[in-house]
Every structure is written in structure tokens, then in C-alpha cells.
DRENVEX-716813 format. One record per residue (C-alpha): x, y, z; residue number from 1. Coordinates in Angstrom, 1 decimal. Example, Ala and Ser with C-alpha at 12.3 -4.5 7.8 and 13.67 -1.06 7.14 Angstrom:
DRENVEX-716813
{{12.3 -4.5 7.8} 1},
{{13.7 -1.1 7.1} 2},
***
This chain:
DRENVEX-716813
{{0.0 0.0 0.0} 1},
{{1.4 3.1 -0.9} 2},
{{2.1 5.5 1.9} 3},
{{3.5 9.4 1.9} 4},
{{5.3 10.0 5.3} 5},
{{6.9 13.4 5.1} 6},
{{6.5 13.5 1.4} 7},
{{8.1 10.8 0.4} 8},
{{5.5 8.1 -1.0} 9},
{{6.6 4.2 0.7} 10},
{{5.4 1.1 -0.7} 11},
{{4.9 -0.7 2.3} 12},
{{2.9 -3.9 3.5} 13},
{{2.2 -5.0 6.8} 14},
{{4.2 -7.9 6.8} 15},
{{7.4 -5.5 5.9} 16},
{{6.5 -3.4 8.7} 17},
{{6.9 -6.0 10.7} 18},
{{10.0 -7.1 9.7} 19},
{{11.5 -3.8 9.8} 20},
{{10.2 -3.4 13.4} 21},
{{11.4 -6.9 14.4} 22},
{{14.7 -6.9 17.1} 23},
{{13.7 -3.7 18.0} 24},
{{13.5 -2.7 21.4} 25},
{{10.5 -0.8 22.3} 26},
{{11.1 2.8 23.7} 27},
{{9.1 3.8 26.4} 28},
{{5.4 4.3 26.0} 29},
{{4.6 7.8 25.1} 30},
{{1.6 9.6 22.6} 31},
{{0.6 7.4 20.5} 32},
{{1.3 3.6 20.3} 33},
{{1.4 1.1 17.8} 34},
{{0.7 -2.6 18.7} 35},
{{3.3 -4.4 16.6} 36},
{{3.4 -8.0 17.2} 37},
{{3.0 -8.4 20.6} 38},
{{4.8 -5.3 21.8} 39},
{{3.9 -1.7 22.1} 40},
{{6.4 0.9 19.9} 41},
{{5.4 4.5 19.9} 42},
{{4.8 5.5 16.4} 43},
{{7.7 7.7 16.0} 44},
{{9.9 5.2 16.7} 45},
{{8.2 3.0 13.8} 46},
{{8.6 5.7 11.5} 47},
{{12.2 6.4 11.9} 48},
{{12.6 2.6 11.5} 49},
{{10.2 2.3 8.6} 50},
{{11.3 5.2 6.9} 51},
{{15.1 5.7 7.6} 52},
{{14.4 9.7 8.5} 53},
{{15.0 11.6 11.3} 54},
{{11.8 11.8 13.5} 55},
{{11.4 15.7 13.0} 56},
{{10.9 15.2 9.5} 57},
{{7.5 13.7 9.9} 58},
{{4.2 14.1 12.4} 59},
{{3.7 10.7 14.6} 60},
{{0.0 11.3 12.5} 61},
{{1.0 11.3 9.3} 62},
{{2.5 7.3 11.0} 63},
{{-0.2 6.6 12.7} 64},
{{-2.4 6.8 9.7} 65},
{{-0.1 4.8 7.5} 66},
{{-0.1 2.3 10.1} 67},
{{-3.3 2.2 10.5} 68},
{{-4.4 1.3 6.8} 69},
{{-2.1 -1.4 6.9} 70},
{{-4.0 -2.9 9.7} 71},
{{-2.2 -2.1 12.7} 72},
{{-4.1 -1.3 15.8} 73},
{{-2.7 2.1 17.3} 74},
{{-3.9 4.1 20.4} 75},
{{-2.4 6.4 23.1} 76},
{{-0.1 4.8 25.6} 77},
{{-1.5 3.3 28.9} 78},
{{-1.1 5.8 31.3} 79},
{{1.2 4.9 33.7} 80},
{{0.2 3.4 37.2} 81},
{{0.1 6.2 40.0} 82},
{{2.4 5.8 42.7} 83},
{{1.2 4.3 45.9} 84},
{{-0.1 6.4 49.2} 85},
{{2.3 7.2 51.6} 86},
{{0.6 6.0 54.7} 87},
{{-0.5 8.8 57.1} 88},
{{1.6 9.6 60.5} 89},
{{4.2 11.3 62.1} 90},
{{7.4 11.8 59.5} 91},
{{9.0 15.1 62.0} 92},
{{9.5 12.5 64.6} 93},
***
């Protein structure tokens, strides 16, 4: 399927993407995620991969809609867990 990611058209299939992706540690969780395989890659770290450019050359939009009509499922990353309570009492003592 043919693709434009910072104008530059990519003939891309989801079964490249994958590849391309593949032995790719996932960065943290941040914006918008892709869910590639079974791991969870923020989209502008597929389109750097996917792409070869530098990640202020395109939108993480402009990848999330390419990945998107290739059949990938992409969403905003979980929000991270919120920190646990600090029980009440006396902490001058």
C-alpha cells in the first residue's frame, strides 16, 4: 500500500513493517502507540525505522495513519500506574 510520510510516497505492506520493526527494542510508552506483534512501539519510533528519516521530519500522525491502513491497531499509551499512598503519620518524629 502506498504510503506518503513526510512527502516521500513508501510502498509498504504489513508484513514489511513487521520485519523492519522486528529486534527492535520498544522505547518507552509515550503519545501514540502502535501494537506491533506483541509489543507496544510509539509510532515515532516506527517511522524512523520504517522510513530511515529523522523523527522531526514527519508528524507521529501522518504514522499513525499509514499504520493504520495497513492494519495495525494504534492508540495512546496506557497511562502509567500512579504511585502508591504514603501511609498517614508522624514523619518530624
Amino acid at each position: 500500500m502506498r504510503c506518503v510520510i513526510a512527502r516521500f510516497p513508501f510502498d509498504l505492506t504489513k508484513s514489511e513493517v513487521e520485519q523492519m520493526v522486528k529486534g527492535a527494542k520498544p522505547e518507552p510508552a509515550t503519545g501514540m502507540c502502535a501494537q506491533i506483534g506483541r509489543k507496544l512501539y510509539p509510532v515515532k519510533q516506527v517511522g524512523a525505522l520504517i522510513t530511515k528519516q529523522d523523527r522531526r521530519d514527519f508528524t507521529g500522525e501522518e504514522v499513525r495513519r499509514a499504520l493504520v491502513r495497513l492494519g495495525f491497531t494504534c492508540a495512546p499509551a496506557p497511562a502509567a500506574p500512579a504511585p502508591e499512598p504514603t501511609p498517614p503519620g508522624d514523619f518530624l518524629a
